[in-house]
Structures are given as C-alpha cells and as structure tokens.
C-alpha positions as CSV (number, residue, x, y, z in Angstrom):
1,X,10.4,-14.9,19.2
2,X,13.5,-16.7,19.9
3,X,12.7,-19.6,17.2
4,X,12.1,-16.7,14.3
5,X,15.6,-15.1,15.5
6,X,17.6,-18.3,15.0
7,X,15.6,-18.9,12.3
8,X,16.7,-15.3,11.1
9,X,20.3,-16.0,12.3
10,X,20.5,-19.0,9.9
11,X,19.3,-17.3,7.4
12,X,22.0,-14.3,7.8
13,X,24.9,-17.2,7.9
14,X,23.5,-18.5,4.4
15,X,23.1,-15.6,2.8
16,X,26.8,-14.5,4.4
17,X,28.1,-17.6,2.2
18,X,26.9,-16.2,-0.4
19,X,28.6,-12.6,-0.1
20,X,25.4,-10.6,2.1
21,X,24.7,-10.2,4.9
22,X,21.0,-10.4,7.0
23,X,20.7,-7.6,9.3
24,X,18.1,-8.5,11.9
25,X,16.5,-5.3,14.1
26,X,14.7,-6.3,17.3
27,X,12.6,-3.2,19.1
28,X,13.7,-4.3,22.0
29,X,17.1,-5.6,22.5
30,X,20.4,-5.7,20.8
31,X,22.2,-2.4,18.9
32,X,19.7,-2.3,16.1
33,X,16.5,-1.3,17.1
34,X,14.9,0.7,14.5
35,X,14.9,0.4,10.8
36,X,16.9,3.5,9.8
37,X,19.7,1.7,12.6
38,X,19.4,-1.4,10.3
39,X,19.6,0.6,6.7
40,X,22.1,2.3,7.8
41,X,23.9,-0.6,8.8
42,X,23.2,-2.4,5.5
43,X,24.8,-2.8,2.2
44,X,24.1,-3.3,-1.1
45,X,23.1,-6.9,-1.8
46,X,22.1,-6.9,1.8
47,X,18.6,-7.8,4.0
48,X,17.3,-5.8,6.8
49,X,15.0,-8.1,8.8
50,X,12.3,-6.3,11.2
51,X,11.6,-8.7,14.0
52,X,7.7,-8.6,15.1
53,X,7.1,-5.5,16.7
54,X,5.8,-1.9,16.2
55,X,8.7,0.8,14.8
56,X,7.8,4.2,15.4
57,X,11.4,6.1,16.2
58,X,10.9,9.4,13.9
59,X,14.2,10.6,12.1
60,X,14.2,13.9,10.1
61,X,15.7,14.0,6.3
62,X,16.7,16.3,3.8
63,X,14.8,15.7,0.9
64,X,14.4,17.4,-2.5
65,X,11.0,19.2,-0.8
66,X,12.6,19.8,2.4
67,X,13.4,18.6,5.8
68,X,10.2,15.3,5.7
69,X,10.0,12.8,8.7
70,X,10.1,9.3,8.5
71,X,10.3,6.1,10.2
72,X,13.2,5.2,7.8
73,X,14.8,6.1,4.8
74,X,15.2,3.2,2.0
75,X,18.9,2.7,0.4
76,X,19.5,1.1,-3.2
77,X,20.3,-2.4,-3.0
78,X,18.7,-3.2,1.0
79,X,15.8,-5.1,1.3
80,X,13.7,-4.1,4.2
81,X,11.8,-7.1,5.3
82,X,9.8,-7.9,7.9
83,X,9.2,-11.8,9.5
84,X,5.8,-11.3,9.9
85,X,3.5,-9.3,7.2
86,X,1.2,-8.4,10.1
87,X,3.8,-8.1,13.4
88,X,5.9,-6.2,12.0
89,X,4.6,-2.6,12.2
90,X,6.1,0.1,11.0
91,X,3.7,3.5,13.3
92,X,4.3,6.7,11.6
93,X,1.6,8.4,14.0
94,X,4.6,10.6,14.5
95,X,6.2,11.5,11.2
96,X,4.5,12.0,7.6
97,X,5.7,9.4,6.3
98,X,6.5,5.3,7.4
99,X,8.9,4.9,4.4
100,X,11.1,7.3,2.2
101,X,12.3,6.6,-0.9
102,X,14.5,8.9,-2.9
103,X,17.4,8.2,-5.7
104,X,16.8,4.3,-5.0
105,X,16.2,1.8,-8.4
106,X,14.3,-1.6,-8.6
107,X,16.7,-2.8,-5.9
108,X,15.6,-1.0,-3.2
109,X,12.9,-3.3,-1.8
110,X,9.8,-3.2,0.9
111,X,8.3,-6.7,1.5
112,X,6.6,-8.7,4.2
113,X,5.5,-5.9,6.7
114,X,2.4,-3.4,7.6
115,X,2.8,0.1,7.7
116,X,0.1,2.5,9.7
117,X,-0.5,6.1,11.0
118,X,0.2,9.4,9.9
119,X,-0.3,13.0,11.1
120,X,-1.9,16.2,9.3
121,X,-4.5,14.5,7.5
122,X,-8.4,15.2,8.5
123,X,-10.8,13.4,6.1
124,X,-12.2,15.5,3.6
125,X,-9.4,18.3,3.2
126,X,-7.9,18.9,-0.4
127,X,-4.4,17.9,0.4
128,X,-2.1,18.1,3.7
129,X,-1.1,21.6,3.5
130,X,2.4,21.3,1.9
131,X,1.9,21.7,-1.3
132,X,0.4,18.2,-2.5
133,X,3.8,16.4,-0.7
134,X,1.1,14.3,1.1
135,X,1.2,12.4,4.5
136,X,1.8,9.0,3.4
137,X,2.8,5.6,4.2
138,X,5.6,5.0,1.7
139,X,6.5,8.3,-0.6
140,X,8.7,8.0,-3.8
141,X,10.5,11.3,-4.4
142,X,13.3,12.1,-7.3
143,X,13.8,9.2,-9.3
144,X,12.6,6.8,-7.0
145,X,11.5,3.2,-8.3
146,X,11.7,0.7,-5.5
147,X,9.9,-2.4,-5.3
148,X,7.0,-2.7,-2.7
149,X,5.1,-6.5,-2.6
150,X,3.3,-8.4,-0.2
151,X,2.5,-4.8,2.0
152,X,0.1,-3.6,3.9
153,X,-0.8,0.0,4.5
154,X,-3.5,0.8,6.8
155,X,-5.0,3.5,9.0
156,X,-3.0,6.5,7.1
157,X,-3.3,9.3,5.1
158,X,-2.8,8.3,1.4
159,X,-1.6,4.7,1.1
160,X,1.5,5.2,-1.3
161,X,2.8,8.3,-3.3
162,X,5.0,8.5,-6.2
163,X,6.1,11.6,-7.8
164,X,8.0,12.9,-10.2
165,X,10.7,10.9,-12.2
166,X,9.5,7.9,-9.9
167,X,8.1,4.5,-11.1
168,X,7.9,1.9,-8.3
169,X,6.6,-1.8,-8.9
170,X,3.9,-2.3,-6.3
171,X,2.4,-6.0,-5.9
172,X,0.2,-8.1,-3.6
173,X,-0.1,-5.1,-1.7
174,X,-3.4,-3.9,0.6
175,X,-4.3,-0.1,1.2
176,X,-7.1,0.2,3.1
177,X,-9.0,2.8,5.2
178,X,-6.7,5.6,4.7
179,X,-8.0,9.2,5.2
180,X,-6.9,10.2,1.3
181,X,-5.9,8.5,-2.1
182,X,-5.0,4.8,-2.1
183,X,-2.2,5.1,-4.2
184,X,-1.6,8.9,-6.3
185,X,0.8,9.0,-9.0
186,X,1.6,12.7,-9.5
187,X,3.5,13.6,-12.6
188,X,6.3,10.9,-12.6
189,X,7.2,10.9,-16.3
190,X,7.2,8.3,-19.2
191,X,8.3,5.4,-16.8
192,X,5.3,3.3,-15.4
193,X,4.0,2.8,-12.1
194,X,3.2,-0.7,-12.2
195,X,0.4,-1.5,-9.7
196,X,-0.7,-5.4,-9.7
197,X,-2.6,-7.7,-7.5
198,X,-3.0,-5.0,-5.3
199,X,-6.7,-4.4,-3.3
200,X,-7.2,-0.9,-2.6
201,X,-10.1,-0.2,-0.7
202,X,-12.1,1.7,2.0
203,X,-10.0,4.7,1.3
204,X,-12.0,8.2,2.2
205,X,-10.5,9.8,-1.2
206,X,-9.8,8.2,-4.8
207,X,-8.3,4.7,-5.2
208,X,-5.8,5.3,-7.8
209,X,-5.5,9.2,-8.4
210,X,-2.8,9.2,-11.7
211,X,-2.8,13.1,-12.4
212,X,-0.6,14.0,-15.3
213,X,1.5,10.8,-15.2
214,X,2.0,6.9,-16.2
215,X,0.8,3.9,-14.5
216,X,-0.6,0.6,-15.4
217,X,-3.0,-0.8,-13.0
218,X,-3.5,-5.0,-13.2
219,X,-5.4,-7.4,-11.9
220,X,-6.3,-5.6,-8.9
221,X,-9.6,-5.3,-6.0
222,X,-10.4,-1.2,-6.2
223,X,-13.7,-1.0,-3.8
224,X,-15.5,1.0,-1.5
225,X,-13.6,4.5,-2.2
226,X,-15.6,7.5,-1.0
227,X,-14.9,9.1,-4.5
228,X,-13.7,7.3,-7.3
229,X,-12.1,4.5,-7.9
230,X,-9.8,5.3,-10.4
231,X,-9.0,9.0,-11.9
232,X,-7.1,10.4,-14.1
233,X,-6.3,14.3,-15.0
234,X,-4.1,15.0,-18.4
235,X,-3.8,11.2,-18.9
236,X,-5.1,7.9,-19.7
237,X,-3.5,4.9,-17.1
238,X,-3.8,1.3,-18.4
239,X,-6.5,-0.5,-16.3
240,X,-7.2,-4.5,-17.0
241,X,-8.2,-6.8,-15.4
242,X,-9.1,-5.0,-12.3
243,X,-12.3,-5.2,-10.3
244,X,-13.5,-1.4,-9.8
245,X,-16.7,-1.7,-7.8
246,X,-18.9,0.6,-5.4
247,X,-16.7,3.8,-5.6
248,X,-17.6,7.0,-5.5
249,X,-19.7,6.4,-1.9
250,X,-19.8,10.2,-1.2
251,X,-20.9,10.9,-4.4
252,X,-24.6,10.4,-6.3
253,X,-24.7,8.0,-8.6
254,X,-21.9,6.1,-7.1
255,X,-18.5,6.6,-10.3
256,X,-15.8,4.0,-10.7
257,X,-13.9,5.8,-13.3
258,X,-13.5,9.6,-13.6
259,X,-11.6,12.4,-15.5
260,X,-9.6,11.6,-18.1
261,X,-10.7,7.5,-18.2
262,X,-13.9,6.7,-19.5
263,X,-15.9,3.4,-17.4
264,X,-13.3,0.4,-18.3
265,X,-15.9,-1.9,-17.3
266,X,-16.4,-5.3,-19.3
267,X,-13.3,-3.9,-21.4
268,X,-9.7,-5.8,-21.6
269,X,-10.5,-8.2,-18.5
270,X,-12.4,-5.6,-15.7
271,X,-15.3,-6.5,-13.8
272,X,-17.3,-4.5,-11.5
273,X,-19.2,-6.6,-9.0
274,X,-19.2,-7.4,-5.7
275,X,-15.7,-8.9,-4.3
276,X,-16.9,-10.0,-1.0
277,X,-14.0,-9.9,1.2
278,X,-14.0,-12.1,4.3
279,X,-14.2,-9.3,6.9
280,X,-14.6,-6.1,5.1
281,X,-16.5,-4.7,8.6
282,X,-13.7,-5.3,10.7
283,X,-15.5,-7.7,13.0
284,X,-12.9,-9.8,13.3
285,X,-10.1,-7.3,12.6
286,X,-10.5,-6.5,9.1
287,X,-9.7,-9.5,6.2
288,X,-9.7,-8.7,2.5
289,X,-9.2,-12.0,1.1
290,X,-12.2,-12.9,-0.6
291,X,-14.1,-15.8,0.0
292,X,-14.2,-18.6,-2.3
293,X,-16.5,-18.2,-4.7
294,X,-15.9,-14.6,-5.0
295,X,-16.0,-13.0,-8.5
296,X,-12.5,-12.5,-7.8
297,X,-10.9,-15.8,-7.4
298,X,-9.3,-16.9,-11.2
299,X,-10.3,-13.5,-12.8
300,X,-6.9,-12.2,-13.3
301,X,-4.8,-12.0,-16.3
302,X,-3.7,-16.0,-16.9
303,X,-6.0,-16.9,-14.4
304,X,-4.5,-15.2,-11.3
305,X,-6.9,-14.0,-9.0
306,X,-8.1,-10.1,-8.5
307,X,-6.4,-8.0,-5.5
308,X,-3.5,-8.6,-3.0
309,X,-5.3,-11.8,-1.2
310,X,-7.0,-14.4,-2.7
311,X,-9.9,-16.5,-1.5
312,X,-9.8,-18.1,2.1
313,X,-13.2,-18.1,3.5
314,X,-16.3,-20.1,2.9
315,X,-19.1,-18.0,3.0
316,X,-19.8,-15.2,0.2
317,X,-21.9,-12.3,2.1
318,X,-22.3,-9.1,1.0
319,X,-20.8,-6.5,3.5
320,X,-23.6,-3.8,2.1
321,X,-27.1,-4.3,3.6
322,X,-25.1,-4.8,7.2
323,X,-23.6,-1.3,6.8
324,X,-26.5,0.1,5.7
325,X,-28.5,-1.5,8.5
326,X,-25.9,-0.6,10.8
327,X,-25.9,3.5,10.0
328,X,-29.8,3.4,10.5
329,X,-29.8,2.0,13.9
330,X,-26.8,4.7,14.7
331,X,-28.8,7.4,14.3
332,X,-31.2,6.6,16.6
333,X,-28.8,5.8,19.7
C-alpha cells in the first residue's frame, strides 16, 4: 500500500507540472475516502485515483428519471481510475447503480477498476420495476458518452446501460454473471455505442440487448448468455469480428442472434466456437482470458485478439461436459 501511494504521489507531482492534478482516495485514511469525495474534488483535466479497496458509500442524485443512487457520479473531464483493475472495488449492493453518467462527453473516463452488486434485480423478472431505468453497474443517462476501458463488471444486475442521446466507448471491458443484459443500448439516437474487445458472458439475460438504437459491436467474446447473445428490436447493430457462442442456454435450440439481426456467423470476421476461458467455473476465482490456443487468440480485426483478455493459460478445456456433469450429480445430493 504505501509503495502504490508514493508511487501515486509521484505521479500527481508530474502530472501537477503539467497543469492537473492526481487526486488519490484511500477507504481508509486521509479526507478523501470515497469516489464522489474525489470527483468532487477534481477538475477538468484532472485524475481521481481509487487506492485498492472496496467503495460502497451510497449518495442520492437528481437525475433526468429521478432521485437514482450511486456510488459516484462521473464529471466531464475526471478520470476515475483505479491502481489495481481487481482491488479496487467499487460495491453498489446498496444503490442501483456503481457509476452515473449524465451530460458528460468522451472525457469523462472509467479505467482500471471492478465494479459489483446491485439491489432490485431477481433473475428472470422483465426489468427492475422502474420503468426499464435498470439496476446497473455504470448507467449513461441524457447525453452521456464517457469512455469505459479495461473494466470489470461482475455480480450485478445488467452490466452497463446507455440510453437515450448516449454513446459511450466501451473497451477491454469484462461483464460477467450479471442477473440481466450484459450491456442494453436503449434508444440512444444516431450516435454509436462502440463496444470492442469486450467479453460478455455468463449473463442470466441477453448479451448485448440494442433495442431501437445504434451500436457497433467489435472484436468481442459474447458466450454463455441464458438468452441470446445479441438482439436487436427496430434495428440492425454492426457485429464483426465477434465470437457469439452458446447463448440462448434457457432456451431450445440454443440462438446467438435474435430479433431484428439475422445469425452473423462466418460473416464480416465472426466465429462461433468454443472460447475456452481459463477459469470459466470459478474454481479458481473466475478468469476469462482464454488459453492459448483458443479460437480467440489473433482473430480480431488486424489480428487483435477476441474479448477483453487475451490468452494466458496453457491448457484448452472445454468448461461444458464439467457443468453438465456437475448439474447431474446436484440433483441427487
């Protein structure tokens, strides 16, 4: 801890140099303890840096659909940033959403950190009973287009939400095991979320739900969804070079694409085969990089690879036939 905060301390003297400044929010000591302390705080041009730790203090804000709660508000021109992707941990257990983003541009950016929880979401209901506003990790409301990359959203309701008038840039970003949609673009106008590199998957609900609106979706890992793995209602997104496999779990036959988008598979780049991701059962804690010789590694657009993480471990096993196995000897016990 105390080597990341000088490390964090020499990084705010540089960056003061240069006419910014580094804010750096510890849970435990100093003034600044949660992230709304630190945005507030912050200017324009300036970094807000999360020391490891989990931030769950829950502020109320008047938004265009009301009074929401959230771990922290995001401001136009702060970087929210956290030392450590997974020890910094941004709990919205408490509030419906971790991150808020209203009336911010390009500049307002989310990078480096996890965010998990959420309230008001049992698996299986058709939205979170306030009028599709949904129980998210990071929502985009009224002309909202931040930049999210190198993310992770885990454990909440839908992964990220933008709506209307709202076109965030989300990369290298992982949404997994949420009780609704991965990512659900509702409405948002001409503007395009961009989704790339991202690896959406385990989600109880759709992977990316686009209904009515614009998004591109590139070289990204969409797997495992209960339903499917992209849909569309009133629209058509742009999907290439993605790898939409085994979606559509509650569903028989299994469907990667649905509703307005026909099956984009061996079209402009996309696959559909198995990814296998290092620890998709959570065995070891849950690891979506892929392993080596996984179809993803190199089948991106210019030869990137396919999701948020690319391969790390040695071994390619399928994560199927131990699930399967797995459920049978559960219902005997």
């Amino acid at each position: 801890m105390r080597l990341a905060l000088i490390a964090a301390l020499a990084a705010a003297l540089a960056a003061s140099c240069a006419g910014a400044a580094v804010i750096v929010v510890d849970p435990n000591e100093g003034d600044i303890r949660t992230p709304q302390q630190g945005i507030l705080a912050a200017s324009a041009g300036d970094t807000v840096v999360l020391s490891p730790g989990v931030y769950d203090s829950v502020y109320s804000f008047n938004t265009s659909v009301g009074v929401r709660t959230a771990i922290c508000r995001l401001a136009s021109g702060v970087t929210l940033r956290g030392m450590n992707r997974d020890g910094c941990v941004i709990d919205h257990t408490g509030a419906e959403y971790g991150i808020l983003c209203e009336n911010v541009d390009a500049t307002a950016i989310v990078r480096n950190l996890t965010v998990k929880g959420g309230i008001g979401r049992d698996a299986g209901r058709e939205d979170d009973g306030d009028g599709r506003n949904l129980v998210a990790g990071i929502i985009c409301l009224e002309n909202a287009s931040p930049t999210i990359e190198n993310v992770t959203i885990k454990d909440s309701a839908t992964g990220i939400v933008a709506r209307e008038g709202c076109a965030p840039t989300i990369r290298r970003t992982v949404i997994a095991r949420g009780s609704h949609h991965g990512i659900y673009v509702y409405m948002n106008g001409a503007s395009p979320v961009v989704i790339d590199r991202v690896t959406a998957v385990q989600n109880f609900d759709v992977g990316v739900y686009v209904f009515s609106g614009t998004a591109t979706i590139t070289n990204s890992s969409i797997t495992h969804s209960g339903k499917p793995g992209v849909q569309s209602y009133e629209c058509t997104p742009a999907v290439a070079y993605c790898n939409v496999y085994l979606n559509g779990r509650t569903v028989t036959p299994h469907v990667n694409y649905s509703g307005g988008i026909t099956d984009q598979t061996g079209l402009n780049g996309n696959i559909s085969m198995e990814p296998f991701y290092c620890d998709y059962t959570g065995a070891a804690g849950y690891d979506y990089h892929v392993c080596l010789d996984s179809p993803n590694v190199g089948a991106g657009q210019g030869g990137v690879d396919i999701g948020a993480l690319g391969g790390a471990c040695p071994t390619c096993v399928s994560p199927v036939s131990r699930m399967s196995w797995g459920a049978i000897k559960a219902l005997y016990r």
